[in-house]
C-alpha positions in Angstrom: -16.3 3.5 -12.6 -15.8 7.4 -11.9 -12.2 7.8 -10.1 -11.3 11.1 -9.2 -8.3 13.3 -7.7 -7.2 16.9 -6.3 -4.2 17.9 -5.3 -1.9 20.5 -4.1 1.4 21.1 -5.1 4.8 24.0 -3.8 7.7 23.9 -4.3 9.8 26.3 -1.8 13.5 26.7 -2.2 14.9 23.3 -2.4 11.3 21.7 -0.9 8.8 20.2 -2.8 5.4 19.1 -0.9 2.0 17.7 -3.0 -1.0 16.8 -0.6 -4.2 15.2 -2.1 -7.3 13.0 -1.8 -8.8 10.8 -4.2 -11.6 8.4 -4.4 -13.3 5.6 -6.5 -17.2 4.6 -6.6 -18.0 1.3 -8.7 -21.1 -0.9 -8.4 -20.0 -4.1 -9.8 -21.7 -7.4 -11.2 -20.3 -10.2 -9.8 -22.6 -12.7 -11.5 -22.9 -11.6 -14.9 -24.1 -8.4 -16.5 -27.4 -7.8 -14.2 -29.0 -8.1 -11.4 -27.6 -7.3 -8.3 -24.9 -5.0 -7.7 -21.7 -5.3 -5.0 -21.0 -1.2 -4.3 -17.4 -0.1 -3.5 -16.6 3.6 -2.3 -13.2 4.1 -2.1 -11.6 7.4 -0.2 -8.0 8.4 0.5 -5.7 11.3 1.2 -1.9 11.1 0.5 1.2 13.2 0.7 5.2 13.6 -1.0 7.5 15.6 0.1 10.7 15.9 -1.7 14.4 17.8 -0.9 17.3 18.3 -2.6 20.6 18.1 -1.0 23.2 18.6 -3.5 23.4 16.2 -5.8 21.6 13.7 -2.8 18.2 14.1 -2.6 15.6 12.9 -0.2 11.6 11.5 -1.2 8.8 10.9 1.4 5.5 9.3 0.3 2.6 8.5 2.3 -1.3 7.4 1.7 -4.4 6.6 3.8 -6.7 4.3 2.0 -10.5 3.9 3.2 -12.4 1.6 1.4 -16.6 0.1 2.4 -17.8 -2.4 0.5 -21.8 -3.0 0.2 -22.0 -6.5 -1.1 -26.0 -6.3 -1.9 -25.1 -9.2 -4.7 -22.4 -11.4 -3.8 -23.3 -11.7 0.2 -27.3 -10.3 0.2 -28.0 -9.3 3.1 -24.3 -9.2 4.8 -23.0 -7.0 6.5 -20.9 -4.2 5.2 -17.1 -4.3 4.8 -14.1 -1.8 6.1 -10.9 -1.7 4.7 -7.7 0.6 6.1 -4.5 1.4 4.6 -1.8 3.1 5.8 1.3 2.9 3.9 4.6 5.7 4.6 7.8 4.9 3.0 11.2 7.6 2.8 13.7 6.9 0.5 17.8 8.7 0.5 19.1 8.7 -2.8 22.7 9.0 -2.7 23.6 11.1 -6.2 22.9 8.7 -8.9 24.4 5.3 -7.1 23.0 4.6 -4.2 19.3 4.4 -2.1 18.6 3.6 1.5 14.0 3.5 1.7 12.6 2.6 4.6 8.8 2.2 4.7 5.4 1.1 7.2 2.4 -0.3 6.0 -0.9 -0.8 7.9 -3.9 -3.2 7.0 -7.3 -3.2 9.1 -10.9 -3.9 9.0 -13.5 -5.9 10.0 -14.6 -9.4 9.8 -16.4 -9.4 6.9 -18.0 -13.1 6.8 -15.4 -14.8 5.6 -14.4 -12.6 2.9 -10.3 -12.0 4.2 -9.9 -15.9 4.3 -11.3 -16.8 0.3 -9.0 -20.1 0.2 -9.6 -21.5 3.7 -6.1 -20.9 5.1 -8.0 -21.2 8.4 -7.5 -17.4 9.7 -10.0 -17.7 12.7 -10.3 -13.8 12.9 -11.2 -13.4 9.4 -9.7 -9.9 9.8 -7.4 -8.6 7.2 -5.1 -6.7 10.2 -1.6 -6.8 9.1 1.3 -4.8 9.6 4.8 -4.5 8.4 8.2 -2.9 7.8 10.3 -2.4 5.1 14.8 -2.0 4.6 15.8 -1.9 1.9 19.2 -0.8 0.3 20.1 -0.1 -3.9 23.5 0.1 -5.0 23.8 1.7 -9.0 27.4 0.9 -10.0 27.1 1.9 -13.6 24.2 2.9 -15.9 21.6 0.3 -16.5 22.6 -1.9 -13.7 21.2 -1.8 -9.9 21.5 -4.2 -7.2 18.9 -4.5 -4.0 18.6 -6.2 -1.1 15.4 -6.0 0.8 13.9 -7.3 4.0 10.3 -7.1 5.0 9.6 -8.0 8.7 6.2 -8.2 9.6 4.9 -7.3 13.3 0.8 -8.6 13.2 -0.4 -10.9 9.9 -3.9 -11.7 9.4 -4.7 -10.4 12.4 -2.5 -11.5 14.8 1.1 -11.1 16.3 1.6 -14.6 17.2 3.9 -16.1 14.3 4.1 -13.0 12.3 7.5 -13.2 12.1 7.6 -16.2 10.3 6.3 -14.0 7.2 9.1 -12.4 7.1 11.0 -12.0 3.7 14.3 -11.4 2.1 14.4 -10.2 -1.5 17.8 -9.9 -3.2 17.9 -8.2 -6.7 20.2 -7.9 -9.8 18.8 -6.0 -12.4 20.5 -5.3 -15.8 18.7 -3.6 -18.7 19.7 -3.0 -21.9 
């Protein structure tokens, strides 16, 4: 499938920016190696920016995702399907021992036939609109060791704000590599 990318890249004093698209076509099989095809076109446009302060630094990353699917094989005749993504996240590094990263994320499109709901959870909007928030805090007490607490609280899931919350998630880590 042919993937491509471009970008742009400065650096200015103690700034670093990069801004640049990228994309994806594929027409895929789903049934096999002939016959019909299912066509994805992917498009998107990101963004990091990057600054140093003394030995802290700081790291902002962000994408827009657009993706249509044609599915000519595995839903003939169907309509065609729209998927968004938005993601932005910042992170603080503090030296070399500790991060505060904060980040959004964005999920829409439309309904799609069913196509958002493949295991029956019963999602009545058969939309794949979610949206959510991310904390999270590292502490690096010596080399090769990093501990992380994270919570993600979620504000719409599956396309609805009722009971979002309830997907919310705490993640605690303790990572040790040797």
């Amino acid at each position: 499938a042919p993937y491509w990318r471009v970008a742009w890249q400065q650096s200015f004093g103690e700034n670093y920016l990069e801004i640049g698209a990228y994309g994806l076509y594929a027409s895929m099989y789903p049934n096999g190696y002939t016959g019909p095809t299912d066509d994805y076109f992917d498009i998107a446009a990101d963004l990091q920016y990057e600054r140093s302060f003394g030995n802290n630094s700081l790291s902002i990353h962000s994408t827009y995702i657009h993706q249509k699917l044609d599915p000519h094989a595995s839903d003939a005749g169907g309509p065609s399907v729209d998927l968004n993504t938005f993601k932005i996240d910042g992170i603080f590094h503090f030296a070399s021992r500790a991060e505060l990263a904060a980040a959004y994320a964005d999920t829409s499109g439309n309904s799609g036939r069913g196509r958002w709901d493949p295991y029956g959870f019963g999602d009545n909007s058969q939309k794949p609109n979610s949206s959510s928030y991310t904390l999270q805090a590292s502490y690096l007490p010596w080399q090769n060791t990093k501990f992380t607490a994270q919570y993600v609280g979620y504000t719409r899931f599956d396309g609805s704000g009722a009971g979002a919350s309830h997907n919310n998630t705490i993640f605690l880590l303790a990572w040790f590599m040797w």
